[in-house]
C-alpha positions in Angstrom: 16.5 21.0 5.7 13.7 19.0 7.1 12.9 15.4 6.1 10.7 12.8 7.1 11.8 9.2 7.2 8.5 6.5 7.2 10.4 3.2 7.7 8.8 -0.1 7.5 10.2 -3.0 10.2 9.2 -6.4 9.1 9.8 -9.8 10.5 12.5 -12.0 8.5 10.4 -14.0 5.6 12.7 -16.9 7.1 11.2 -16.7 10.4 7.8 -17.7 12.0 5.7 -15.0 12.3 3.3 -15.9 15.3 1.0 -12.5 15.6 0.5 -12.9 11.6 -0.6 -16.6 11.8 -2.5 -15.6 15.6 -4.0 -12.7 12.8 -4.2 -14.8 9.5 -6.6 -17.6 11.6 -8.7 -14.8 13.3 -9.6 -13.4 9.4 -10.5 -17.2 8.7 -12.6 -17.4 11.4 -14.4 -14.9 10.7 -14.7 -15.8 7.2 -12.2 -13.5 5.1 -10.7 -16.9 4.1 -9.3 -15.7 0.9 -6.3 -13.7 2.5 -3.1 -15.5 3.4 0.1 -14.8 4.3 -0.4 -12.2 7.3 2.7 -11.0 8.9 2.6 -8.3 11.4 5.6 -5.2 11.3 5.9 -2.2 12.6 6.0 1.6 10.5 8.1 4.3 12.0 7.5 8.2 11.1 10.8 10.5 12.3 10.8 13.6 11.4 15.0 14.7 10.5 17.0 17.6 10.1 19.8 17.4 7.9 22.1 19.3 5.6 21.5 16.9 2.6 19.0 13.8 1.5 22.1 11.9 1.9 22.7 12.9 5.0 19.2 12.3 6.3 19.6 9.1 4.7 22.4 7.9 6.4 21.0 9.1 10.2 18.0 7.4 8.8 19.9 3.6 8.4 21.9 4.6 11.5 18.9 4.2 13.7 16.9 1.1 12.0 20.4 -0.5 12.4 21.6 0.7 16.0 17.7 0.6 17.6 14.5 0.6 15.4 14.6 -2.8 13.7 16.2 -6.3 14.9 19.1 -7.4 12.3 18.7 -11.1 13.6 15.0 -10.9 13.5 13.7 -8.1 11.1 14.5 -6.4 7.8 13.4 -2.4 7.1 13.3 -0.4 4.3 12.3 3.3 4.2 11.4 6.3 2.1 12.9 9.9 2.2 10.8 12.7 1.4 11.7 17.1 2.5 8.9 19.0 4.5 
């Protein structure tokens, strides 16, 4: 079967975030001074094909882990869906 994995890399809450406050200032500037909090990530489309969800799931994890997301620096979650 084919699924499609959108994963979400984000930095660590615990961690400066230097493009989101570069980002959050710029939006003040220009006078969107109501938003706060920026943080800048990164989303991640692959497209998978696997025997079973769980399977795709696990390939899925495999690859934030081993090359997509920073354990030291970044935290991802991600959504499964066929097609």
């Amino acid at each position: 079967m084919k699924y499609t994995a959108q994963i979400n890399v984000m930095p660590l809450k615990e961690l400066l975030d230097p493009q989101g406050k570069a980002v959050n200032t710029s939006l003040h500037n220009l006078g969107l001074t109501h938003v706060q909090d920026v943080r800048i990530g990164k989303r991640i489309s692959l497209n998978i094909d696997a025997a079973t969800k769980e399977e795709a799931e696990k390939m899925t994890h495999e690859a934030c882990k081993k090359l997509l997301a920073n354990p030291v620096m970044e935290a991802f979650d991600f959504t499964l869906t066929e097609g």
